[in-house]
PyMOL CGO cylinders between C-alpha atoms (Angstrom):
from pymol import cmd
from pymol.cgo import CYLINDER

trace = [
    CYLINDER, 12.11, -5.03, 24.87, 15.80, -5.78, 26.48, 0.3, 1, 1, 1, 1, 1, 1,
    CYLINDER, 15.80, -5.78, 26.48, 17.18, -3.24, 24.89, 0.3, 1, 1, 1, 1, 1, 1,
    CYLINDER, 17.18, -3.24, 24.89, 14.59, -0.24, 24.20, 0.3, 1, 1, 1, 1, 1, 1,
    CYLINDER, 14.59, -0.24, 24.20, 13.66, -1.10, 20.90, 0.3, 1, 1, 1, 1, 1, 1,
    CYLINDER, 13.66, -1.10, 20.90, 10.56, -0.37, 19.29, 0.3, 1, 1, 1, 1, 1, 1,
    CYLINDER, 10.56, -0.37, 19.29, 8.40, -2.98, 18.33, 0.3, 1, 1, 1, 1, 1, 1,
    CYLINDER, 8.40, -2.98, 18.33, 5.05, -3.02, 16.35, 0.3, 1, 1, 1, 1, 1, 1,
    CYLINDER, 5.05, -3.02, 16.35, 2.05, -5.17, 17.84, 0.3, 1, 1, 1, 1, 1, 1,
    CYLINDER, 2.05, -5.17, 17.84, -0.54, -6.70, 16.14, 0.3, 1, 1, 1, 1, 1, 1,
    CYLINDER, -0.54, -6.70, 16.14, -3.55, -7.67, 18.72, 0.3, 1, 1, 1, 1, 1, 1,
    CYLINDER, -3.55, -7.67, 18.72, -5.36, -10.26, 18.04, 0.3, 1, 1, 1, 1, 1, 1,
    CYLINDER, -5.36, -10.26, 18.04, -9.32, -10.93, 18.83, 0.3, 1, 1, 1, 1, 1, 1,
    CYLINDER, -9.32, -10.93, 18.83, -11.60, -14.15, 18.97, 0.3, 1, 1, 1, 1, 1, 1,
    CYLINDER, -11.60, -14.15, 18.97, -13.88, -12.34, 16.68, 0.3, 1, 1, 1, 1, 1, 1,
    CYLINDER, -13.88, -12.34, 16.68, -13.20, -11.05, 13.17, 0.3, 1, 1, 1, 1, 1, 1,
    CYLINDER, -13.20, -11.05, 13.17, -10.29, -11.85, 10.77, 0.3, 1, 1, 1, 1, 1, 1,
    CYLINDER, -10.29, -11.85, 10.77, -7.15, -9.60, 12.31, 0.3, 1, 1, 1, 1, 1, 1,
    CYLINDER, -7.15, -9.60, 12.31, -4.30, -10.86, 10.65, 0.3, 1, 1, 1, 1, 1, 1,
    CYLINDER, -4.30, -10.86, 10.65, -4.73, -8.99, 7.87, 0.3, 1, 1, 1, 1, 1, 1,
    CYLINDER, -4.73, -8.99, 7.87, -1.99, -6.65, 5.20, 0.3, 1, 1, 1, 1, 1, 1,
    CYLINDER, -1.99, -6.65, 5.20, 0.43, -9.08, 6.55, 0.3, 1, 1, 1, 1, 1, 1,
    CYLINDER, 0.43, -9.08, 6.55, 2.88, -6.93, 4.97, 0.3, 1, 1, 1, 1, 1, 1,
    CYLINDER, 2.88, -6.93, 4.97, 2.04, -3.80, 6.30, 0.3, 1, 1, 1, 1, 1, 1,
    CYLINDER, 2.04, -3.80, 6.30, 4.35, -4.00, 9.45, 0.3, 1, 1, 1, 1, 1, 1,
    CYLINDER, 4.35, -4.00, 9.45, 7.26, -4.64, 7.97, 0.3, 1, 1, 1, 1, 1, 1,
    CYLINDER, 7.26, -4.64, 7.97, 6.79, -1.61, 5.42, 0.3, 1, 1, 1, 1, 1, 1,
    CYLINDER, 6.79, -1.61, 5.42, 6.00, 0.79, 8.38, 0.3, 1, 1, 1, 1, 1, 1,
    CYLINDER, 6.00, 0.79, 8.38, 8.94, -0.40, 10.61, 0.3, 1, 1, 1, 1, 1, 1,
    CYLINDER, 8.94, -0.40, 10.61, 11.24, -0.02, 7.21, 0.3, 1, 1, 1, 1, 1, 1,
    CYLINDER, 11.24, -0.02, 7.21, 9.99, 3.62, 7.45, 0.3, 1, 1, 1, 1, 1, 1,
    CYLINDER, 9.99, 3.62, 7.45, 11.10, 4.41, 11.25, 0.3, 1, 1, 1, 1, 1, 1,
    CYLINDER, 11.10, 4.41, 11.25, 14.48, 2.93, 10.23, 0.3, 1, 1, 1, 1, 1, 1,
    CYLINDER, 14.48, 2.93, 10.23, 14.53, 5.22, 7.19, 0.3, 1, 1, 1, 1, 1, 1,
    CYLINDER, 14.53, 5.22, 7.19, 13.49, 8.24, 8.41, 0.3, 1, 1, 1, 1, 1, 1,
    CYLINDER, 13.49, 8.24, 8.41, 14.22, 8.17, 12.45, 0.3, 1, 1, 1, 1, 1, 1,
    CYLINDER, 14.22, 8.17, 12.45, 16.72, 7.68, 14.92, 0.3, 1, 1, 1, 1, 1, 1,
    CYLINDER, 16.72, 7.68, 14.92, 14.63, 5.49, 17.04, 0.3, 1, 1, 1, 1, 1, 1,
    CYLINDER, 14.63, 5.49, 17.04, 15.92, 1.50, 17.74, 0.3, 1, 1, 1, 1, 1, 1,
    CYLINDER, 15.92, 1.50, 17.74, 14.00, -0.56, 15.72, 0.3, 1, 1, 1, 1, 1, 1,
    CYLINDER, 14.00, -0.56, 15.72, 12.91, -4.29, 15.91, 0.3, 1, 1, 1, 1, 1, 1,
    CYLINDER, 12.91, -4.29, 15.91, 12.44, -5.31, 12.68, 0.3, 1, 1, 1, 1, 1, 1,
    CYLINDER, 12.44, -5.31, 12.68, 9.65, -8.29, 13.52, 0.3, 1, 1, 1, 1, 1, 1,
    CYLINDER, 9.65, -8.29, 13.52, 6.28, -7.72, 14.07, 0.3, 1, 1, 1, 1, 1, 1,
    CYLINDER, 6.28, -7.72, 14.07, 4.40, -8.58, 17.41, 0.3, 1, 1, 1, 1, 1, 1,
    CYLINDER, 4.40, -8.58, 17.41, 1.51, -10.35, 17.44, 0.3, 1, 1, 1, 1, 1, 1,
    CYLINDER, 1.51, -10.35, 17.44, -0.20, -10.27, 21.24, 0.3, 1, 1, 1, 1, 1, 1,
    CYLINDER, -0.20, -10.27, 21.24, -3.79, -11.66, 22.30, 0.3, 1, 1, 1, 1, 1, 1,
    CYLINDER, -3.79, -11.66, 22.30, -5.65, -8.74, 23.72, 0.3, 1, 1, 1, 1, 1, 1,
    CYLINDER, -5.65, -8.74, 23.72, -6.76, -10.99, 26.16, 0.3, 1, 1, 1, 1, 1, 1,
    CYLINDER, -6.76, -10.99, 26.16, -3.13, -11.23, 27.00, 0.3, 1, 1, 1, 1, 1, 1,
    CYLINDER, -3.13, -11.23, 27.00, -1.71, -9.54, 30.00, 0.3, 1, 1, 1, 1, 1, 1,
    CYLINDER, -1.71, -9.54, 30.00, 1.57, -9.38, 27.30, 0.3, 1, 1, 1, 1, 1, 1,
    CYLINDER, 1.57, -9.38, 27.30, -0.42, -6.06, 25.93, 0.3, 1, 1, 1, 1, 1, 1,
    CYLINDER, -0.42, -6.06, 25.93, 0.65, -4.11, 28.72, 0.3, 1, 1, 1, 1, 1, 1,
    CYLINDER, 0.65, -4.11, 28.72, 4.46, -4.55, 27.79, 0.3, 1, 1, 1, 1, 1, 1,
    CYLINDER, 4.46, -4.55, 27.79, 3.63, -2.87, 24.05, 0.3, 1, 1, 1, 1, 1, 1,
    CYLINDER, 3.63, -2.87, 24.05, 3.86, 0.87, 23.77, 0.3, 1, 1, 1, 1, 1, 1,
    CYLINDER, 3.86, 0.87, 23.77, 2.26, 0.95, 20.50, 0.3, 1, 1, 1, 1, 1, 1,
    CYLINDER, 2.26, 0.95, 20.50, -0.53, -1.85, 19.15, 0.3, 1, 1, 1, 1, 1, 1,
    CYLINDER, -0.53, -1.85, 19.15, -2.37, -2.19, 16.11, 0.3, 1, 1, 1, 1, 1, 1,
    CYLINDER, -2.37, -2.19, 16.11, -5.84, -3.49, 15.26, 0.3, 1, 1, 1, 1, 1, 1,
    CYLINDER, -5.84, -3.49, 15.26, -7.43, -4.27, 11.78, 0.3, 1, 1, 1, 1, 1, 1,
    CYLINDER, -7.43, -4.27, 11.78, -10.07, -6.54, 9.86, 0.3, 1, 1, 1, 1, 1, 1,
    CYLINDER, -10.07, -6.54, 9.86, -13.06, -6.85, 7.59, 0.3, 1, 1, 1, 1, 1, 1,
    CYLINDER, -13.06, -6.85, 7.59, -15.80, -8.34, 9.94, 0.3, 1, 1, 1, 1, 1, 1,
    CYLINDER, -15.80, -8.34, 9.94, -17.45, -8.27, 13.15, 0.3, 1, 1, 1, 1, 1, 1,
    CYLINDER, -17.45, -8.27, 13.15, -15.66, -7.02, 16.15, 0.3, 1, 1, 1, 1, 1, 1,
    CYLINDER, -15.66, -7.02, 16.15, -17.13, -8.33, 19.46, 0.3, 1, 1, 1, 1, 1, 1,
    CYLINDER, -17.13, -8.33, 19.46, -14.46, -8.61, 22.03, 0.3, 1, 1, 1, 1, 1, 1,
    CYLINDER, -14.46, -8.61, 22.03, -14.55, -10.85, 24.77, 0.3, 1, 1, 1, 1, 1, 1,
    CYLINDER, -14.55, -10.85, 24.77, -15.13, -9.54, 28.70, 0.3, 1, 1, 1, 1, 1, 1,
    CYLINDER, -15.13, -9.54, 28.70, -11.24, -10.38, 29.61, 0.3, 1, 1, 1, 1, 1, 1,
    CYLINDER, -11.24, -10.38, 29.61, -11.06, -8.57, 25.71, 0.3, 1, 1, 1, 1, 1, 1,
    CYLINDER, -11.06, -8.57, 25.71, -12.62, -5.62, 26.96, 0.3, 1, 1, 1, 1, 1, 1,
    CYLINDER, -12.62, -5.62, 26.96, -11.36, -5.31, 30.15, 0.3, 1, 1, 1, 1, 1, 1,
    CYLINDER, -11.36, -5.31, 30.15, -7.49, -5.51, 28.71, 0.3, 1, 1, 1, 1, 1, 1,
    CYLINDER, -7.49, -5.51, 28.71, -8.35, -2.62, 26.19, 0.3, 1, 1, 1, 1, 1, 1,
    CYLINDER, -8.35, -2.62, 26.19, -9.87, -0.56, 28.13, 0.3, 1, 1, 1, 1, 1, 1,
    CYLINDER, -9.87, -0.56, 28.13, -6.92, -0.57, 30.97, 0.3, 1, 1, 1, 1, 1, 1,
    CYLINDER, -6.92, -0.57, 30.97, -4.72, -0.50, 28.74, 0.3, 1, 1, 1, 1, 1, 1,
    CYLINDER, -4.72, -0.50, 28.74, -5.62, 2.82, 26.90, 0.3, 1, 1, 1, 1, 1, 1,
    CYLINDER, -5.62, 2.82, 26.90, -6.59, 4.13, 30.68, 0.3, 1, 1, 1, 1, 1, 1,
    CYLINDER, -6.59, 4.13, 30.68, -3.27, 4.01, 31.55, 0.3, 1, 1, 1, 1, 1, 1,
    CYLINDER, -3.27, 4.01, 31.55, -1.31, 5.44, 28.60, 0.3, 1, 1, 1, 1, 1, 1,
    CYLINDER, -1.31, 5.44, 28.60, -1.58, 3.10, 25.74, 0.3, 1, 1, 1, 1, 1, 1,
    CYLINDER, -1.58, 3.10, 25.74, -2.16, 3.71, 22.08, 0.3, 1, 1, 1, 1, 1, 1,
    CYLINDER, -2.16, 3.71, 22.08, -3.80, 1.67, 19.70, 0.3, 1, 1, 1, 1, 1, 1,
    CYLINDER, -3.80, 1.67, 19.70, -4.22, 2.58, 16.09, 0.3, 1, 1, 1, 1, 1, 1,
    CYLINDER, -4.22, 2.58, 16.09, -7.75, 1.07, 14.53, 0.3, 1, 1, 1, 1, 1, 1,
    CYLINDER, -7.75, 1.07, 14.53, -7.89, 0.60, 10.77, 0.3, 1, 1, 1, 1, 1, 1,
    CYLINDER, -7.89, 0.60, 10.77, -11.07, -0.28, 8.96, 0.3, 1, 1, 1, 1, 1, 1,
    CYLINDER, -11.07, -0.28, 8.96, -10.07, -2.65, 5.94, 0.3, 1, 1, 1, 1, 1, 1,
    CYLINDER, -10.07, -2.65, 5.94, -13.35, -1.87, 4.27, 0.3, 1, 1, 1, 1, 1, 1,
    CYLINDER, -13.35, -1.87, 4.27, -13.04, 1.50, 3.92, 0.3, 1, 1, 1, 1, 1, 1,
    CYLINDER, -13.04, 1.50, 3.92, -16.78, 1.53, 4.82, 0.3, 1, 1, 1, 1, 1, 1,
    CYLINDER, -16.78, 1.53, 4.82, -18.36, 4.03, 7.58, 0.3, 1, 1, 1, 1, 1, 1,
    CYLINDER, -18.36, 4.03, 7.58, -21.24, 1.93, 7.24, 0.3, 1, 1, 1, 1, 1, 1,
    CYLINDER, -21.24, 1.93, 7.24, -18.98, -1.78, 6.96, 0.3, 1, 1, 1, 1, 1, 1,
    CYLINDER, -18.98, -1.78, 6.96, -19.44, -4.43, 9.53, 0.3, 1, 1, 1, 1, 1, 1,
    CYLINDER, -19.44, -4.43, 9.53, -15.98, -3.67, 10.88, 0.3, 1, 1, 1, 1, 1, 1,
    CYLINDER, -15.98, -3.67, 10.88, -16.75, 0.17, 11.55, 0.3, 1, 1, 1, 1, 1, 1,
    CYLINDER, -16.75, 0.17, 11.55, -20.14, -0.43, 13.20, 0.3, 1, 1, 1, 1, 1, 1,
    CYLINDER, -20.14, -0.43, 13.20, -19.20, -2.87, 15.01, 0.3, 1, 1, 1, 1, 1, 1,
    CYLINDER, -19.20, -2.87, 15.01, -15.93, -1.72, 16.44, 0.3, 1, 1, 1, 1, 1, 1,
    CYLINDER, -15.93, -1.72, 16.44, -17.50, 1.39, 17.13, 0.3, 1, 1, 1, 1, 1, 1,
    CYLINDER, -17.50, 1.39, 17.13, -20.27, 0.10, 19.04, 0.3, 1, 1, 1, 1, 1, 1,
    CYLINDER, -20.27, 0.10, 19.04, -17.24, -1.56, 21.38, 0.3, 1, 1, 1, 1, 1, 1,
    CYLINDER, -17.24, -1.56, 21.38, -16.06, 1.56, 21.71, 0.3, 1, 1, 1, 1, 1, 1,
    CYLINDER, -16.06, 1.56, 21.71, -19.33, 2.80, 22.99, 0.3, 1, 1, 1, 1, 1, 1,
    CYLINDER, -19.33, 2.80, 22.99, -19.68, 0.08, 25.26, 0.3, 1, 1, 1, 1, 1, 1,
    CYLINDER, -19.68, 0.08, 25.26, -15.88, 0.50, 27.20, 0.3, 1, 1, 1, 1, 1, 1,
    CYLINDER, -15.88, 0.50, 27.20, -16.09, 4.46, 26.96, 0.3, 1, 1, 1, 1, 1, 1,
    CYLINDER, -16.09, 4.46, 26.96, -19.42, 5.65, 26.49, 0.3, 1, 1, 1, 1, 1, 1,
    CYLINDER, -19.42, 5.65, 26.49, -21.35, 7.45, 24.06, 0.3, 1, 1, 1, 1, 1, 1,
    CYLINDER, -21.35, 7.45, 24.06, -19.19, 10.16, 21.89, 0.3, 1, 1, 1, 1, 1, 1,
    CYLINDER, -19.19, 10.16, 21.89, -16.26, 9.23, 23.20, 0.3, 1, 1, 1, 1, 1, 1,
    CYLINDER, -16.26, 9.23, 23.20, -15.14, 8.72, 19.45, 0.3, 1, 1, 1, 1, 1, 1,
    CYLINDER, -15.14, 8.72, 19.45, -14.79, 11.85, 17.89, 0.3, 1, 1, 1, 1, 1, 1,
    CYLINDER, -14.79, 11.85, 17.89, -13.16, 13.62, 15.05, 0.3, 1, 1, 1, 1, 1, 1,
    CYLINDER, -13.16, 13.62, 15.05, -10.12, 15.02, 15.61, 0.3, 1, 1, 1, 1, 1, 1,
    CYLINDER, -10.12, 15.02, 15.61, -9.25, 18.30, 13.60, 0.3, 1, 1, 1, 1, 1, 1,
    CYLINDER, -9.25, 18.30, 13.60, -6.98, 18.54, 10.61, 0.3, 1, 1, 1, 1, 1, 1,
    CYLINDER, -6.98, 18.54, 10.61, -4.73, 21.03, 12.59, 0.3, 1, 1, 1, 1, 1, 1,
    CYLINDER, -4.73, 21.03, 12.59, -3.87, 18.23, 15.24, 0.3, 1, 1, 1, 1, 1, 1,
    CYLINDER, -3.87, 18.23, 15.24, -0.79, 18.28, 16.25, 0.3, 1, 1, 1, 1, 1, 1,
    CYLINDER, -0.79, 18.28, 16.25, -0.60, 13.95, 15.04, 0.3, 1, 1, 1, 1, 1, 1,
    CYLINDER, -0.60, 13.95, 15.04, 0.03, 15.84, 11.34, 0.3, 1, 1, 1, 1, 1, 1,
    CYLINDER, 0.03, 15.84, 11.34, 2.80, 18.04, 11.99, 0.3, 1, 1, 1, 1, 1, 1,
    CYLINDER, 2.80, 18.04, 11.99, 4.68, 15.45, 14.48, 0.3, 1, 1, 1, 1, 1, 1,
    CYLINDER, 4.68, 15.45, 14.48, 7.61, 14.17, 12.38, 0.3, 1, 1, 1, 1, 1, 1,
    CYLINDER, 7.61, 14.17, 12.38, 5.81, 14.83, 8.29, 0.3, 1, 1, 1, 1, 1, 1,
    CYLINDER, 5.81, 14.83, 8.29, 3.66, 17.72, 7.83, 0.3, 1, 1, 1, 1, 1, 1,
    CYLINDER, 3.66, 17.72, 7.83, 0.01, 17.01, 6.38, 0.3, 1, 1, 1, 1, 1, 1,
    CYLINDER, 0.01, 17.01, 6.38, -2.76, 18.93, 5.81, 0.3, 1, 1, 1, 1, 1, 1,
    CYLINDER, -2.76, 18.93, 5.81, -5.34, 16.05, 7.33, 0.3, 1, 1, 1, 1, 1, 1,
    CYLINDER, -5.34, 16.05, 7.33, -5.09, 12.77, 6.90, 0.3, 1, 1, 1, 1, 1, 1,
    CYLINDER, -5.09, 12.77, 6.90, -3.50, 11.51, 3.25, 0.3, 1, 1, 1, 1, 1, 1,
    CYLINDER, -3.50, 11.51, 3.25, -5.61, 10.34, 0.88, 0.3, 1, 1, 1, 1, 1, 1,
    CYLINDER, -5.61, 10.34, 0.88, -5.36, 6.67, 0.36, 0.3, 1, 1, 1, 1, 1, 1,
    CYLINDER, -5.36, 6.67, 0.36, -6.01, 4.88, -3.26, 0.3, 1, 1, 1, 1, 1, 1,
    CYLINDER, -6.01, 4.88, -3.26, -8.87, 2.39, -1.72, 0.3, 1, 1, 1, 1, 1, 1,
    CYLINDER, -8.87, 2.39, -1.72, -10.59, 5.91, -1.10, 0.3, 1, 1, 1, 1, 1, 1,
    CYLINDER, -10.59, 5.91, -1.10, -9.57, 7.77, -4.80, 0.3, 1, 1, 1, 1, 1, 1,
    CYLINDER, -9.57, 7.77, -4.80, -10.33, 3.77, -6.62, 0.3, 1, 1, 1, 1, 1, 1,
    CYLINDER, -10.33, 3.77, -6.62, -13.96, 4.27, -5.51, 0.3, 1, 1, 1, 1, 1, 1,
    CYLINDER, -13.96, 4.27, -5.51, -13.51, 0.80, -3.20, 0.3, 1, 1, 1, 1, 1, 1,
    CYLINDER, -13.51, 0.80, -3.20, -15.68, 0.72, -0.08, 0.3, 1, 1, 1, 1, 1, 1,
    CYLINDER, -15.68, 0.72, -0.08, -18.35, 3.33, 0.76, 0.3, 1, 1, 1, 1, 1, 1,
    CYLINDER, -18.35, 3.33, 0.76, -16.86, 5.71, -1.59, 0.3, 1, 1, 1, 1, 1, 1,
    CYLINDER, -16.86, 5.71, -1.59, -16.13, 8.32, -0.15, 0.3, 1, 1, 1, 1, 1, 1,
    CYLINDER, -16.13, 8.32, -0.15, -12.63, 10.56, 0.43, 0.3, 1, 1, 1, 1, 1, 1,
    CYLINDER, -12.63, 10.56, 0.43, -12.43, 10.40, 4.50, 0.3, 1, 1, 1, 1, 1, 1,
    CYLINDER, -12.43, 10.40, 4.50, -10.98, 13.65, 5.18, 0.3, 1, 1, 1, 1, 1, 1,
    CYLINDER, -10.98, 13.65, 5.18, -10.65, 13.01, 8.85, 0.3, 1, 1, 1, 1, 1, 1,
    CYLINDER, -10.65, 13.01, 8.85, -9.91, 10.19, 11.59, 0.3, 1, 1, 1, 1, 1, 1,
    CYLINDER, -9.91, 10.19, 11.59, -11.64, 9.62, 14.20, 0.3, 1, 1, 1, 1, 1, 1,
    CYLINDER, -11.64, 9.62, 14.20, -9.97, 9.13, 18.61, 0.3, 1, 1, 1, 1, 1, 1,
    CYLINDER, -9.97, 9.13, 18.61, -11.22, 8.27, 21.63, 0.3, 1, 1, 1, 1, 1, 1,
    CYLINDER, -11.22, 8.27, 21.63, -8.66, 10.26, 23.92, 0.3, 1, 1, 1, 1, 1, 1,
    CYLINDER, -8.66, 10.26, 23.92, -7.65, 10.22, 27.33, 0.3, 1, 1, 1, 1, 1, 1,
    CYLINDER, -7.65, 10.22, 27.33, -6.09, 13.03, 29.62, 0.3, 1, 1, 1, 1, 1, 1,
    CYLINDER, -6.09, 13.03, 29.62, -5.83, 14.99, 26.58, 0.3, 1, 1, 1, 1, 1, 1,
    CYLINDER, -5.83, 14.99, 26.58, -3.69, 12.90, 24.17, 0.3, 1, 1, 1, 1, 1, 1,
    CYLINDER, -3.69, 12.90, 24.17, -5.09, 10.17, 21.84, 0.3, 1, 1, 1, 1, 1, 1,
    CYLINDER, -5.09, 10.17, 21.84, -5.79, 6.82, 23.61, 0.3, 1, 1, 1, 1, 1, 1,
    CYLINDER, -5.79, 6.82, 23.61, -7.13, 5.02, 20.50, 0.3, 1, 1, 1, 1, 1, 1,
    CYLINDER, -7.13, 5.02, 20.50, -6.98, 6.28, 16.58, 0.3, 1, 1, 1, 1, 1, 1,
    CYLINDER, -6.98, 6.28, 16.58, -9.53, 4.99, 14.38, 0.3, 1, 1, 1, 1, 1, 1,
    CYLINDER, -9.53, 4.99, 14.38, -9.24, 5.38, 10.83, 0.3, 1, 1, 1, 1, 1, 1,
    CYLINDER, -9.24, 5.38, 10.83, -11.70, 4.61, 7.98, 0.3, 1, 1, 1, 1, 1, 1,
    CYLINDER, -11.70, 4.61, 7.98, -9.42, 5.45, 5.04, 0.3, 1, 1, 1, 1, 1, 1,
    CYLINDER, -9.42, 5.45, 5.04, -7.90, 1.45, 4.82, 0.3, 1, 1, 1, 1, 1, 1,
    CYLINDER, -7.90, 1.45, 4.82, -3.89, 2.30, 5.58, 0.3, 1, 1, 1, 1, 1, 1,
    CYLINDER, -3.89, 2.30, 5.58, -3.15, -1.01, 6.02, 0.3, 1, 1, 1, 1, 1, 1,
    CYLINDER, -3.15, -1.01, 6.02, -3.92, -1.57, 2.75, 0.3, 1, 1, 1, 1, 1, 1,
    CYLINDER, -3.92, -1.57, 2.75, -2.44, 1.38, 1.54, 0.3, 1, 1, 1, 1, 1, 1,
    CYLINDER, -2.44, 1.38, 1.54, 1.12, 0.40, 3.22, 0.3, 1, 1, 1, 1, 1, 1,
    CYLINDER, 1.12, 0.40, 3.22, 0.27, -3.53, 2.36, 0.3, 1, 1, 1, 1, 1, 1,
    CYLINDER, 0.27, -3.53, 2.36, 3.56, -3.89, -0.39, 0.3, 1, 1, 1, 1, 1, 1,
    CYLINDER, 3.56, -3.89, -0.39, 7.31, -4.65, -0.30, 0.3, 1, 1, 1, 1, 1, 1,
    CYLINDER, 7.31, -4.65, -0.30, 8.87, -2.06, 1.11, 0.3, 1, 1, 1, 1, 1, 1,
    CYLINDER, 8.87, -2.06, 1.11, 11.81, -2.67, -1.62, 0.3, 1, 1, 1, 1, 1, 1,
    CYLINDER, 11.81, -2.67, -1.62, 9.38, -1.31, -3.92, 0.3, 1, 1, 1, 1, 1, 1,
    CYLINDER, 9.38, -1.31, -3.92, 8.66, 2.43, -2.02, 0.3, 1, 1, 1, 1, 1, 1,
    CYLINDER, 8.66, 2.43, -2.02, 11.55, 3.45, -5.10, 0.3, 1, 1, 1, 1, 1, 1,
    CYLINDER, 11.55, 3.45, -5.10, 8.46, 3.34, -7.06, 0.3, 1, 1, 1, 1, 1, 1,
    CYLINDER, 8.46, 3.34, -7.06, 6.91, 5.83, -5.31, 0.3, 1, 1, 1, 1, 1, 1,
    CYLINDER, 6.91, 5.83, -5.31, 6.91, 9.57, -6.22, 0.3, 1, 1, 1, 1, 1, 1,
    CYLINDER, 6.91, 9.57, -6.22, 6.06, 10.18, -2.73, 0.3, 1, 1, 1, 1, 1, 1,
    CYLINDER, 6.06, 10.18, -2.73, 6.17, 7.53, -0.05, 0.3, 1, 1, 1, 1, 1, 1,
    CYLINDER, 6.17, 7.53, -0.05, 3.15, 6.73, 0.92, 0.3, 1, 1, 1, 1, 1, 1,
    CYLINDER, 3.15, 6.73, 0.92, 4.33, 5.06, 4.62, 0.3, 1, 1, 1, 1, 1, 1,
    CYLINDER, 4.33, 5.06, 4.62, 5.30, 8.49, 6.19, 0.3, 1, 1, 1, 1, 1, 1,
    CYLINDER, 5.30, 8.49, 6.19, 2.73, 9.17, 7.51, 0.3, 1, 1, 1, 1, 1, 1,
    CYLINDER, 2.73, 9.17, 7.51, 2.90, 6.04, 9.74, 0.3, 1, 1, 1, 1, 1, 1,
    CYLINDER, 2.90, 6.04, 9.74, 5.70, 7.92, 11.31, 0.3, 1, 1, 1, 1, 1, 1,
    CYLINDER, 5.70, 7.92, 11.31, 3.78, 10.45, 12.84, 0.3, 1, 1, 1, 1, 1, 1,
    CYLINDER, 3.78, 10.45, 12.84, 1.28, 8.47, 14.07, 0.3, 1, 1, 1, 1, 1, 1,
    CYLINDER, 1.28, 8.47, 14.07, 4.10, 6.21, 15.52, 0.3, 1, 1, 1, 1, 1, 1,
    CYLINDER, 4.10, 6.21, 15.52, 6.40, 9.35, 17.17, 0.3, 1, 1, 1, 1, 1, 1,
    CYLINDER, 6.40, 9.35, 17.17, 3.03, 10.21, 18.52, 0.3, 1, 1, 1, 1, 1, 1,
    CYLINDER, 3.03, 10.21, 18.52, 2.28, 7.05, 20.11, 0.3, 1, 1, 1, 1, 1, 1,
    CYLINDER, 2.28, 7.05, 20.11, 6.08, 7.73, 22.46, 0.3, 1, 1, 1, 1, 1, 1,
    CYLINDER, 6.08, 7.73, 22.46, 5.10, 11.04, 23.17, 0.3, 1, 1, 1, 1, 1, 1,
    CYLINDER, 5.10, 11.04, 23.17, 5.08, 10.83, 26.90, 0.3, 1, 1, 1, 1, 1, 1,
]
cmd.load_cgo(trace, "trace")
């Protein structure tokens, strides 16, 4: 932006259903204003990954339910993009290793950066100490509700690059976890958005 703010992008795909937890953005930019000194602009981004516009975003966001089969131009965008420094954050809305969304995506993955590129990063990564300190990744209610596969993900997954995280995939359903008012975070014992903080102040790590 004009002036150095931050600014959260949503990409959007031909496939799939991505504008999803349409709240979401506005809770986790609420969050970097609370907690951080960074500029913020308070309205999300929404950019076409087929877009050349992606290459303007220093932090992007992709979500859904369904199949993910990105287009060549699609491809080709993501995969320059994260070559050359991006970060995207991947959320799977089903909460499902075995969901549409997380085979799917996946297999994209495996088709821009080869086999195993997607791997589990350890709970000791330095993504959980960067602004909040965690233990892992938090638990999120989808996962403790039973909703989904079922099961308590007690790791995320990233395809990285030079040694830092290009792309962060995550099949614990965040976006649904963060998908609220952010008026009503008073409600919350702990808030349950700081942990998009970290992942953000890792994304500007340079």
């Amino acid at each position: 932006m004009a002036d150095n703010r931050f600014f959260f992008t949503r990409l959007q795909y031909e496939s799939g259903d991505w504008d999803v937890d349409q709240r979401m953005p506005s809770n986790v930019l609420n969050s970097l204003v609370e907690y951080t000194t960074l500029k913020v602009d308070t309205q999300e981004n929404i950019v076409s990954l087929s877009s050349s516009e992606i290459f303007r975003c220093p932090f992007c966001y992709l979500s859904g339910h369904k199949l993910v089969e990105f287009t060549a131009q699609e491809r080709e965008n993501f995969e320059k993009y994260v070559r050359n420094g991006g970060f995207v954050f991947v959320d799977d809305c089903n909460h499902d290793i075995d969901g549409l969304f997380a085979k799917s995506f996946e297999s994209q993955m495996e088709r821009i950066f080869g086999a195993g590129a997607l791997k589990k990063i350890p709970n000791n990564h330095m993504l959980y100490s960067m602004f909040f300190r965690f233990e892992g990744p938090p638990t999120t209610s989808q996962e403790l509700n039973g909703w989904g596969d079922d099961i308590v993900h007690d790791y995320l997954k990233a395809i990285e690059v030079n040694g830092r995280i290009g792309v962060l995939y995550s099949n614990k359903d965040y976006g649904c976890e963060w998908d609220y008012d952010f008026r009503n975070k008073r409600f919350y014992r702990i808030d349950n958005t700081r942990f998009s903080v970290n992942i953000v102040m890792y994304a500007l790590m340079r």
